[in-house]
C-alpha positions as CSV (number, residue, x, y, z in Angstrom):
1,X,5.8,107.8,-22.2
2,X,3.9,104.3,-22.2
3,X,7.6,102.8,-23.2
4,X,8.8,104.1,-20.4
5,X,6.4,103.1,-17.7
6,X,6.9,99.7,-19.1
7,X,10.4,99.4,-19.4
8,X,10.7,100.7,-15.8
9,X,7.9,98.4,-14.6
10,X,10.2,95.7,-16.3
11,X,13.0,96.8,-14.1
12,X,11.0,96.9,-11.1
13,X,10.3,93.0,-11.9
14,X,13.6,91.9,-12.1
15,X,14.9,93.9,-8.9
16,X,12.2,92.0,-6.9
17,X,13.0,88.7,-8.5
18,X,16.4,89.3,-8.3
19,X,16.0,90.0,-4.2
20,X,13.6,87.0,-3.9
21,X,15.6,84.6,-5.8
22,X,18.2,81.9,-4.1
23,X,21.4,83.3,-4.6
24,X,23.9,80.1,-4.9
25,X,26.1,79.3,-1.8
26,X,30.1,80.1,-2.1
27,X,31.8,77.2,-0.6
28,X,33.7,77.3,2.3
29,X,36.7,74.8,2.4
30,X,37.7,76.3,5.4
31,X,34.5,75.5,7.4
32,X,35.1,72.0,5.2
33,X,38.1,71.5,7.5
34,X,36.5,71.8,10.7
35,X,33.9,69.5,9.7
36,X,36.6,67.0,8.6
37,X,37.5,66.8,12.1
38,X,34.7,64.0,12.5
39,X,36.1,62.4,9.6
40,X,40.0,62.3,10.5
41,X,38.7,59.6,13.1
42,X,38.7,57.1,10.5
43,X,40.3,59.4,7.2
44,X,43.4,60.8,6.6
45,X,44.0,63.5,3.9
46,X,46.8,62.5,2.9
47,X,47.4,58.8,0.9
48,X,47.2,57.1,4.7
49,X,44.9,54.1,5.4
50,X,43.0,53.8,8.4
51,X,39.8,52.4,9.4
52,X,39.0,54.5,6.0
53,X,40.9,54.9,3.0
54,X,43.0,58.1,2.8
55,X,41.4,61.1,1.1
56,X,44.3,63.1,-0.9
57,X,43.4,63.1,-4.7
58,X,39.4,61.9,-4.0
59,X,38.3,64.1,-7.0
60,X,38.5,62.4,-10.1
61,X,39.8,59.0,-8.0
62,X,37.8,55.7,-9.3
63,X,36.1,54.3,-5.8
64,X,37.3,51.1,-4.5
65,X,40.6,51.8,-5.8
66,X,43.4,53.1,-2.8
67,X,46.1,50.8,-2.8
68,X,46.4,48.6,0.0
69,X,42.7,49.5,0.9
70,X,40.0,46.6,2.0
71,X,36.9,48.0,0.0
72,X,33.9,46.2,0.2
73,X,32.4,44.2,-3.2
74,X,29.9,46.7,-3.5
75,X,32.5,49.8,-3.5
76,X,35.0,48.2,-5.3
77,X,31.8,47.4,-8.3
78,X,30.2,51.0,-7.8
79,X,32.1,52.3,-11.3
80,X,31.9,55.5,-9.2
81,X,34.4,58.1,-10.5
82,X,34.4,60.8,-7.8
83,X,33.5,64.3,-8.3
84,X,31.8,67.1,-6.5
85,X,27.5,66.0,-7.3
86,X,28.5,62.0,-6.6
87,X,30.7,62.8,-3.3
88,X,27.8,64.7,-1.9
89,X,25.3,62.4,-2.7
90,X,27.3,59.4,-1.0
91,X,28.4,62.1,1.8
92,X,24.5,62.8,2.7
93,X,23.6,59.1,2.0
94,X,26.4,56.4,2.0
95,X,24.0,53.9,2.2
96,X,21.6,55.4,-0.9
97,X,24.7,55.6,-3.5
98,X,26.6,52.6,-2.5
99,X,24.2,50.0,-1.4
100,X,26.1,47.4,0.8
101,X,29.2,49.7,1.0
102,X,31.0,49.4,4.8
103,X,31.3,52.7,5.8
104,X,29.4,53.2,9.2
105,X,27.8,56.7,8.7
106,X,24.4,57.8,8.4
107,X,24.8,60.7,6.5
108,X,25.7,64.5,6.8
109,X,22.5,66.0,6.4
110,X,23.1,70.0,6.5
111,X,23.4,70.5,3.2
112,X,25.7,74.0,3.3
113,X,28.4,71.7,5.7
114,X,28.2,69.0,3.0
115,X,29.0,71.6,0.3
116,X,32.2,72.6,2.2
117,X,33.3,69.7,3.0
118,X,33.2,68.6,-0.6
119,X,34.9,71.8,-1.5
120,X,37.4,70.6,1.6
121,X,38.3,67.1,0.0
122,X,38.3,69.3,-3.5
123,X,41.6,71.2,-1.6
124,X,43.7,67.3,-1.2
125,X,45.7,66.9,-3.9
C-alpha cells in the first residue's frame, strides 16, 4: 500500500503543476491581420514598396534586401536573416535590434499581438 500512496501523491503533483504551469500560446494569424491594419499604412503584403518595404516572403528574406527598396546603412549591414524570434524582437523593439534603422515605430509591446502578427507575416508567401 505505501507504493501506492506514493505513486498517487506523484500524480497529484503533476495534476497541480500541470494546472499551474504556462501553457504556450497558439498563434492567431487571423488576429495578426487585424493588427496589420496599422502596418498596411506604410507595408504592403504583397512585393509592393511603400513608405516600407513590401512584406510577402519576410520569413527567411535577408533584411535590407527588397529590390527597389531605400534601406538604411544600418539595415542593409544588420546580416539579419528573418525568422519568427528575430521579427519579434525588431517588431517589439525596432530600435534595440537594428540600431540606426529608419523605421519610425516604437514598438508593439503586447506580446500575444506580436506573436500573431509574426504568425500573420509567416502566412505571405
Amino acid at each position: 500500500m505505501k507504493g501506492a500512496g506514493k505513486i498517487g501523491a506523484f500524480i497529484a503533483v503533476l495534476v497541480v503543476a500541470g494546472s499551474s504551469a504556462n501553457r504556450g500560446y497558439a498563434q492567431d494569424a487571423e488576429h495578426g491581420k487585424t493588427i496589420f491594419k496599422a502596418c498596411a499604412a506604410c507595408h504592403a503584403t504583397d512585393h509592393a514598396n511603400r513608405a516600407g518595404p513590401g512584406l510577402e516572403g519576410i520569413i527567411g528574406r535577408k533584411a535590407g534586401t527588397v529590390s527597389g527598396f531605400s534601406y538604411s546603412n544600418a539595415m542593409k549591414k544588420s546580416d539579419i536573416v528573418w525568422d519568427t524570434k528575430i521579427l519579434d524582437a525588431y517588431l517589439e523593439s525596432p530600435q534595440q535590434v537594428v540600431p540606426g534603422n529608419r523605421m519610425p515605430y516604437a514598438g508593439l509591446k503586447n506580446p500575444t499581438d506580436r506573436t500573431d502578427l509574426v504568425a500573420y507575416l509567416a502566412t505571405l508567401k
